[in-house]
NUVOMAR-784494 format. One line per field, with one value per residue (C-alpha): y, z, x; residue number from 1; residue in one letter. Coordinates in nm, 4 decimals, m for minus. Example, Ala and Ser with C-alpha at 12.3 -4.5 7.8 and 13.67 -1.06 7.14 Angstrom:
c2 [m0.4500, m0.1060]
c3 [0.7800, 0.7140]
c1 [1.2300, 1.3670]
nr [1, 2]
rest [A, S]
END
This chain:
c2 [1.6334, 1.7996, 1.9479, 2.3136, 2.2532, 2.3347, 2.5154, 2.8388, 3.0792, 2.9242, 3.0182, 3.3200, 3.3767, 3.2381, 3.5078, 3.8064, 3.7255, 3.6381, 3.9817, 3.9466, 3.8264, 3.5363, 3.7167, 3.9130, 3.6381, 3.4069, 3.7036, 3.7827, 3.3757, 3.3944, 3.6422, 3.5886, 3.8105, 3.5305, 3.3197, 3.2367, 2.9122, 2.8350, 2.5741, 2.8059, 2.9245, 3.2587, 3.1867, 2.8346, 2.7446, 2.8652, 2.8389, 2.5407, 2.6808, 2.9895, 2.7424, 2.5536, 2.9547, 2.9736, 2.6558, 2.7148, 3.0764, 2.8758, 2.6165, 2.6662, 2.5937, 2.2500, 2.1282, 2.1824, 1.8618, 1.8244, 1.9064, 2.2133, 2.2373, 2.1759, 2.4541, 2.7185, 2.6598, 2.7060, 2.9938, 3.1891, 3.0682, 3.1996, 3.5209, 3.5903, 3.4788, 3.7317, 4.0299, 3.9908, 3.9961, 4.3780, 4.3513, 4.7003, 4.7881, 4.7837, 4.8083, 4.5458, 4.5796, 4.4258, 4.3671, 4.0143, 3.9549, 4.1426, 3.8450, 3.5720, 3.7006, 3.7752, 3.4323, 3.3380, 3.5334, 3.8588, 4.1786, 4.3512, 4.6808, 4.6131, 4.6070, 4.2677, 4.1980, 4.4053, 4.2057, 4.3429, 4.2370, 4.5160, 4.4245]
c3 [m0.1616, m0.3720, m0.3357, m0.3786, m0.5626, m0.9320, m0.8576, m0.7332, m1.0630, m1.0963, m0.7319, m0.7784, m1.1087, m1.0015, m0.6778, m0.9213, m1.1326, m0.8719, m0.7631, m0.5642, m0.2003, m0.0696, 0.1291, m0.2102, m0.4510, m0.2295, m0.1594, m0.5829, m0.6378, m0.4345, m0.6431, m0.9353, m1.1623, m1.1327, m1.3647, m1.5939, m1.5371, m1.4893, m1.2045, m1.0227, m0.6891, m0.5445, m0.2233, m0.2187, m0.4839, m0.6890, m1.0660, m1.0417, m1.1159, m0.8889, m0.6059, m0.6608, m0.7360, m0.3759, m0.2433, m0.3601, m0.1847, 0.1436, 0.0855, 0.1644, m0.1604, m0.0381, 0.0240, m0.3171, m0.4992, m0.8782, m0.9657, m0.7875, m0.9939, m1.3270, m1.2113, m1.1542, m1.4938, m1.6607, m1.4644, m1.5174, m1.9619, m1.9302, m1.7712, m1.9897, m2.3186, m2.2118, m2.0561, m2.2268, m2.0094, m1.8342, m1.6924, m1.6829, m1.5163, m1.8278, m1.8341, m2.1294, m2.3874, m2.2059, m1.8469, m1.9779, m2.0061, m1.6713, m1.4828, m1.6569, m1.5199, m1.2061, m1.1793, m1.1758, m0.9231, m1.1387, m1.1616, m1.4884, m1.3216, m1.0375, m1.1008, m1.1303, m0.7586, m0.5994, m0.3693, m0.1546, 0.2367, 0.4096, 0.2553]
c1 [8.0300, 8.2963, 8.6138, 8.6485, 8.9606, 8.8888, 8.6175, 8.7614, 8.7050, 8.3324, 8.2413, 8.3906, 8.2183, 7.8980, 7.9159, 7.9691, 7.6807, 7.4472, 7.3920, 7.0949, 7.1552, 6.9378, 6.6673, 6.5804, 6.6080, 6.3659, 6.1073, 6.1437, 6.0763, 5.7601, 5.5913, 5.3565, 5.5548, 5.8543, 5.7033, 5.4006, 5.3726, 5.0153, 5.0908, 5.3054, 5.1363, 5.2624, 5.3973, 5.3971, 5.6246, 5.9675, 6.0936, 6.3046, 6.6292, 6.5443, 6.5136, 6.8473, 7.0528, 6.8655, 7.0149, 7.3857, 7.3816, 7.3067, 7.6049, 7.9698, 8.1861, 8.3471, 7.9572, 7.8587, 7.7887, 7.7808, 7.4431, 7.5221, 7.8223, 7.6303, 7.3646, 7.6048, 7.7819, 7.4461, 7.3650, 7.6989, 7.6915, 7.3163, 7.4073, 7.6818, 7.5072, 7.2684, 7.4657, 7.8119, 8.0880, 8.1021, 7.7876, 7.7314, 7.3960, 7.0956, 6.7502, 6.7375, 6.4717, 6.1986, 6.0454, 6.0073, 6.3493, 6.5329, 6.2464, 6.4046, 6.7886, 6.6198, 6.5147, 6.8337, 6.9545, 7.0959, 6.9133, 7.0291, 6.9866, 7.2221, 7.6244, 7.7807, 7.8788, 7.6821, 7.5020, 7.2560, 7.2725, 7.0760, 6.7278]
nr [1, 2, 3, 4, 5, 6, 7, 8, 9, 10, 11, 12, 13, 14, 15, 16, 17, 18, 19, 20, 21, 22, 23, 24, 25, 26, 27, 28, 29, 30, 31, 32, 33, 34, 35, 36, 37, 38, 39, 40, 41, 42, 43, 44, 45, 46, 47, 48, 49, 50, 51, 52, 53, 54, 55, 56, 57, 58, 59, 60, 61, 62, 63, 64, 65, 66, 67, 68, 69, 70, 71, 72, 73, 74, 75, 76, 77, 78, 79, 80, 81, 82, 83, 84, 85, 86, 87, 88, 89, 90, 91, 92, 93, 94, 95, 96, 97, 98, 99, 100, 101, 102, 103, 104, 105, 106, 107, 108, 109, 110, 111, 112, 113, 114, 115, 116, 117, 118, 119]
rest [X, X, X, X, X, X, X, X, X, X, X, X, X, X, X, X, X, X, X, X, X, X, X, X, X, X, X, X, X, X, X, X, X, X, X, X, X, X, X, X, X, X, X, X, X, X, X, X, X, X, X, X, X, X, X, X, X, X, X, X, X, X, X, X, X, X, X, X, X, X, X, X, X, X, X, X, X, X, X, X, X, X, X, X, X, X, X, X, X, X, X, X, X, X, X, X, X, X, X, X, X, X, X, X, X, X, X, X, X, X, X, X, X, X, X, X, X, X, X]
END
């Protein structure tokens, strides 16, 4: 376990770009469109870093432990690389690439924060 000292702006960071709430991003994980990895079986499995974005949405911030820490630093650089910093809503210039972000929990179409609980 780790303290949640330290880690306040990263939670908080983490929780804006991870827009999708944890009922959608496990039902999105389960589909075939998720991935194209040939080994990955619809229903039955996740894309690995889907799973653990899935994990730290279950976990209270002073359970997180430091893989969790390392995956949410990757996710939030990733999404940022990718979206810039307003994450505005944008439809991107590909299907390919608004999976990949969705994958990790943001859906490029959906303001930053904006996390869904009534699906």
């Amino acid at each position: 376990m780790t303290s949640s000292t330290g880690y306040d702006d990263l939670w908080s960071e983490f929780h804006r770009v991870v827009n999708m709430d944890s009922r959608e991003l496990e039902r999105w994980l389960l589909t075939e469109e998720a991935t194209e990895d040939a080994d990955f079986v619809p229903g039955e499995s996740m894309p690995p870093t889907g799973a653990q974005v899935l994990a730290i949405l279950g976990k209270r911030k002073v359970d997180l432990e430091e893989d969790d820490i390392a995956v949410m630093e990757r996710v939030v650089e990733i999404v940022h690389r990718e979206r810039g910093e307003d994450l505005e809503p944008d439809a991107g210039d590909s299907a390919q690439w608004r999976r990949f972000l969705m994958c990790l929990g943001h859906d490029p179409l959906r303001p930053a924060g904006d996390r869904r609980t009534d699906r």
